[in-house]
N, C-alpha and C positions, 0 to 999 in steps of 0.2 A: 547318643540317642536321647530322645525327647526324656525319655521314662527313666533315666538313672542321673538326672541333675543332681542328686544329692550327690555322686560318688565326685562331680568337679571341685568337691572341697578337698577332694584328696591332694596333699603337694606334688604327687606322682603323679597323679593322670594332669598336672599343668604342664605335665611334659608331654601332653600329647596321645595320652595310652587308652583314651576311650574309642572303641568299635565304633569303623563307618564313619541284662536277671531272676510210673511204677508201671502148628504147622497149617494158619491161614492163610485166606486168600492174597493178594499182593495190590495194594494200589497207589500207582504210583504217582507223588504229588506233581502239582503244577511247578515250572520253574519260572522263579524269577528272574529279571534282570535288574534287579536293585543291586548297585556296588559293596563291597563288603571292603573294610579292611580289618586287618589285625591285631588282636589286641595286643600288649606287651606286658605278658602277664607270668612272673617267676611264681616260683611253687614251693610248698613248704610239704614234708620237712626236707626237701632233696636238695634246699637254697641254691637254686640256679639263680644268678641276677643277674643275666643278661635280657635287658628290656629292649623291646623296639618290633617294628611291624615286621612281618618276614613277607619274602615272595619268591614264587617259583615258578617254573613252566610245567615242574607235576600236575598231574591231575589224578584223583586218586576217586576208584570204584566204592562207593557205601551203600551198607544198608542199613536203617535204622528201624529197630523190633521195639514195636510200643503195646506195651503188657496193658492197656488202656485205650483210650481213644483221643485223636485229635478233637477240638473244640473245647477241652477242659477251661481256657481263655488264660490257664497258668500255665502248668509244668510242663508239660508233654506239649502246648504250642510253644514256647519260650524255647525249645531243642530243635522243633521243625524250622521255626524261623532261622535261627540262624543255620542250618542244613541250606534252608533253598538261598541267605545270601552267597554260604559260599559256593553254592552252584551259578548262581547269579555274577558270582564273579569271576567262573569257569576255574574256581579250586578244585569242584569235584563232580561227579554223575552221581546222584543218589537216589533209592528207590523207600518209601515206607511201609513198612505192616503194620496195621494198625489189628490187633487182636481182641480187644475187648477185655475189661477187665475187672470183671466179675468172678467167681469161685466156679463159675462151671465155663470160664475161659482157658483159666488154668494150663489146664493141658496141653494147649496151644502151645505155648508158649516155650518150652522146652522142643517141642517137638518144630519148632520156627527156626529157633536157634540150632540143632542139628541140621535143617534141610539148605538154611543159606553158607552154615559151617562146612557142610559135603559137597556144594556146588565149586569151591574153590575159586568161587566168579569175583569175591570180592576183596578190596584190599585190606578194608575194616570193618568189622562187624559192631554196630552200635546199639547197646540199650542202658534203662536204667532204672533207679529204682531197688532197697533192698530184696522184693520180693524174684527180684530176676539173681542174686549173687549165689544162689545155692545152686540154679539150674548152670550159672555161666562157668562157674568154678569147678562142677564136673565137665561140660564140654571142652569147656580151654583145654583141658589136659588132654583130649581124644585128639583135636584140633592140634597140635604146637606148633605148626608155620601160620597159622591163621592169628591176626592179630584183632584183639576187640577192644572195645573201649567202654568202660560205664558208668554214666555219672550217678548223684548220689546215693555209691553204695559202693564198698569196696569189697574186688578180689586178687585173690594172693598170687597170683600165677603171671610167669616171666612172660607169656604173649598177650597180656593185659595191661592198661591203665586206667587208675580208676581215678573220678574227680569229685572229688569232696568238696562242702561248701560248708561256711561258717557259719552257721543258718544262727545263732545263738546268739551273736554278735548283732545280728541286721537285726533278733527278736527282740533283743535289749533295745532298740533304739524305737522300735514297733512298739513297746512298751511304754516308754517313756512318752512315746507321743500318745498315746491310749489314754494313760494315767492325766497326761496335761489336759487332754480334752474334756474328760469325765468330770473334771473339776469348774469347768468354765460353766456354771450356771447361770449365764446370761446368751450362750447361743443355743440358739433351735436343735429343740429335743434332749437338751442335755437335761438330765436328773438329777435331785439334789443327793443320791444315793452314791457312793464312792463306788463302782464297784463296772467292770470289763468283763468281756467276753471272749472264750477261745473254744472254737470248733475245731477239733484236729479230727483226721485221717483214720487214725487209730492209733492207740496207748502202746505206741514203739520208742525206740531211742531218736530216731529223725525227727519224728513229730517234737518228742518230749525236750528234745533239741531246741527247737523254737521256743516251746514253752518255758524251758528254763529262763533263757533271755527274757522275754516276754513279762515273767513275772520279776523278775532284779530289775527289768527295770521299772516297772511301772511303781516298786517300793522303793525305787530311789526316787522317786517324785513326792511319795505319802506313803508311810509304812503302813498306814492302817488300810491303804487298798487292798478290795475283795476281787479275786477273776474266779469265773465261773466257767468252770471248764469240764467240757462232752466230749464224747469221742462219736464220730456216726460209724466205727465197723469198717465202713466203705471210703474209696474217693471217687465212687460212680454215683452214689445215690444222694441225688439231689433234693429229693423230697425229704431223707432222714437229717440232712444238714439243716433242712429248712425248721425242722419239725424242731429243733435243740435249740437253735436259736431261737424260734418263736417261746419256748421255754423257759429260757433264762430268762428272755424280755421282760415274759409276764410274771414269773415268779420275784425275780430278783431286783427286777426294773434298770436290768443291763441296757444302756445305750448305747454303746461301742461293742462291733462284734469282729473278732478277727477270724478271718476261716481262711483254717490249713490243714483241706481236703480236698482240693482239687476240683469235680464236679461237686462233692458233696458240698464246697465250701461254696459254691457258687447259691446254694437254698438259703446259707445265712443271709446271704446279701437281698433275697427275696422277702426274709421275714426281715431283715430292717426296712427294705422298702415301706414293707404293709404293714408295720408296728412303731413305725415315727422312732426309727434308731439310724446308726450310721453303722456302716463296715467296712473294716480294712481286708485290702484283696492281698495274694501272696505270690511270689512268683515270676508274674510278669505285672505289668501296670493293668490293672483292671479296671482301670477307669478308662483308660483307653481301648480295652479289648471289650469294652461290655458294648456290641453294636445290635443293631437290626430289631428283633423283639427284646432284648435285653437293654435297648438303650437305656432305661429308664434305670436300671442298675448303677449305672455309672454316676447320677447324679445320687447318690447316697453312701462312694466310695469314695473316702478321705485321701487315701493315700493307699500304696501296698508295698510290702517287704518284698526285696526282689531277689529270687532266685535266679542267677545268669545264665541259664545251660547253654541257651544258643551262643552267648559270646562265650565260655570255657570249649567250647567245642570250635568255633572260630578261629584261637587260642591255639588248641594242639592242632590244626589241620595247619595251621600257620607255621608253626613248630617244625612238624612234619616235611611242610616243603621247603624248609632251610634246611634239612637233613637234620632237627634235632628229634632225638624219639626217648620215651621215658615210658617204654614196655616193663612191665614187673614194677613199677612206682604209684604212690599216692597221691595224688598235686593237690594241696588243700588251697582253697580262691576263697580271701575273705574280701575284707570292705577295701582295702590298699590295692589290692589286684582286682577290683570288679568280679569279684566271686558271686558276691551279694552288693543288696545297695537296698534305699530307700527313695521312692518317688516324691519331690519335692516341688511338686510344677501343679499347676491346675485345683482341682479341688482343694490339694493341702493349700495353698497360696490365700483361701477363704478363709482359715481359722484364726485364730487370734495371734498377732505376732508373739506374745508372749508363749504361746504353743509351739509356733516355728521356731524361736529361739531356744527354747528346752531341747526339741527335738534334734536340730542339731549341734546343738553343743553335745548334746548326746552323741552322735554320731563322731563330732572332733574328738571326744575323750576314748571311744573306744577303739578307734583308727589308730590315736598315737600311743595307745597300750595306758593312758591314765587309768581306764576303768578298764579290769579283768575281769568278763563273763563267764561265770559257772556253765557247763556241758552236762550233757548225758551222757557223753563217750567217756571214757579214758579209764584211767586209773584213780583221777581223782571224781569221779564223774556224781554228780549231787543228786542227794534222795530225791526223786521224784515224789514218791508216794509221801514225805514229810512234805514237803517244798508246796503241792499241791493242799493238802491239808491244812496248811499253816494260813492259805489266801481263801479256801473254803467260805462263800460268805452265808 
């Protein structure tokens, strides 16, 4: 795909492993007929390492439950696309809910997950997003022939698979490139002020996920780098993303703003428009999806950190119709399996080679394990609230 050139540095995918990166009404999307193929994508920590495209004459019934809405131009489109390739490629029939996803949608939303759980119509039940794993992990259990699937966010139950992504990883590299730009004071709009910008979602572990990356790397470019980082509450409110960025702009004289909020993150890229700054998109390539009255977005978006869901979903339906299944497992897709990536085509191709070169030697060191990214998950998982404070500017 156009939008994940960064991952062709990977030695693995020179083998060929590139695709073709939160109780309503029902509507169900258009299908395409764009080809799909498989990606060849082993999973940690279960180390399957058998790579290669799969194919079958299955065809398998979905529905995918979006706690949000299509148009976000990241997260929640980057799962439908790759839905209607594999329908495109007659892997599967699939139908979307889109629910809305605000606090007084809520409700919905469990109550979605019950009525397509009790129809027994489908072969897999699909959503994602932490905010869906509390509702999916009581139904899975009412459910146990019913199998679902959900990507970034995991639940513990044997008729589930959940799909994790290295978000931390792709944010170090989103960093690095941040850091390298902020410092080029001889192109358009950059400031002689050190200092980036991070709109997230809200002050969760997924967000702070990115962030952790995000800020390792940008101080592995210049330790004395400042990020300035908001949270908008929402990833529906586009005006509150707009309103945080135009914020930092003015107070801090942030140039670079990265937003990982979804809709909300789409208002940053509006106050870089109208405040002579850049922003990087998340997710999917937002310079490519910024169309129609948003064109004009795209020309102020560098580059964006890519969340893959539609190719890990691509991935297990491919899986699936080899007869491989990994119900009750974790599959974590970093930068080596197209989990994540970073867009390295178009806009980024305008900055300074010297930015492109940081950027991805960045990406080489993290792929081959040189550089070890700090997390928000784990056991070892790193203070946020220090981490943050210590880049405070």
């Amino acid at each position: 795909m156009k939008q994940i050139t960064a991952i062709l540095l990977a030695p693995i995918l020179a083998l060929g492993l590139i695709l073709a990166g939160c109780g309503g009404a029902t509507s169900p999307p258009a299908v395409s007929e764009e080809p799909v193929s498989t990606p060849a994508v082993s999973e940690e920590p279960v180390s399957t390492s058998d790579l290669g495209s799969q194919s079958s004459d299955k065809k398998f019934n979905v529905v995918s439950i979006v706690n949000g809405n299509l148009g976000d131009k990241s997260f929640f489109d980057s799962a439908e696309a790759g839905l209607k390739r594999l329908s495109g490629a007659g892997a599967i029939t699939y139908k979307t809910i889109e629910l809305g996803g605000t606090d007084a949608d809520q409700p919905k939303w469990k109550d979605a997950l019950i009525e397509v759980s009790e129809s027994g119509e489908y072969d897999v039940v699909i959503c994602g997003t932490w905010q869906m794993n509390e509702y999916l992990e009581e139904i899975a259990v009412l459910y146990p022939e019913q199998k679902y699937a959900i990507y970034d966010s995991v639940v513990n139950q044997p008729n589930v698979v959940s799909l994790s992504y290295k978000q931390n990883d792709m944010g170090y590299i989103v960093g690095v490139f941040a850091a390298s730009m902020t410092t080029q004071t001889d192109f358009d709009k950059i400031t002689p002020e050190k200092v980036i910008g991070f709109v997230g979602g809200e002050d969760g572990p997924v967000i702070n996920d990115f962030l952790v990356g995000y800020i390792e790397g940008a101080l592995s470019v210049d330790p004395d780098m400042k990020v300035d980082v908001r949270y908008a509450a929402s990833f529906v409110d586009t005006a509150k993303g707009k309103e945080l960025a135009q914020a930092m702009i003015a107070q801090n004289k942030v140039d670079i703003v990265w937003g990982v909020a979804g809709l909300s993150g789409n208002g940053a890229a509006e106050a870089a428009l109208e405040n002579n700054a850049w922003f990087i998109g998340v997710d999917s390539d937002q310079e490519a999806t910024f169309t129609g009255t948003q064109a004009a977005l795209a020309g102020v978006t560098l580059t964006s950190g890519l969340k893959n869901i539609g190719e890990s979903l691509e991935w297990l339906f491919g899986e699936m119709g080899a007869g491989k299944e990994y119900w009750g497992q974790e599959m974590w897709l970093g930068l080596d399996l197209n989990g994540v990536g970073v867009v390295t085509d178009k806009n980024f191709k305008t900055t300074p080679e010297s930015v492109q070169k940081a950027t991805l030697d960045a990406l080489e060191k993290v792929q081959n394990g040189t550089v070890k990214v700090g997390s928000a998950f784990g056991a070892d998982a790193v203070d946020i609230t220090s981490l943050r404070s210590s880049v405070t500017p």
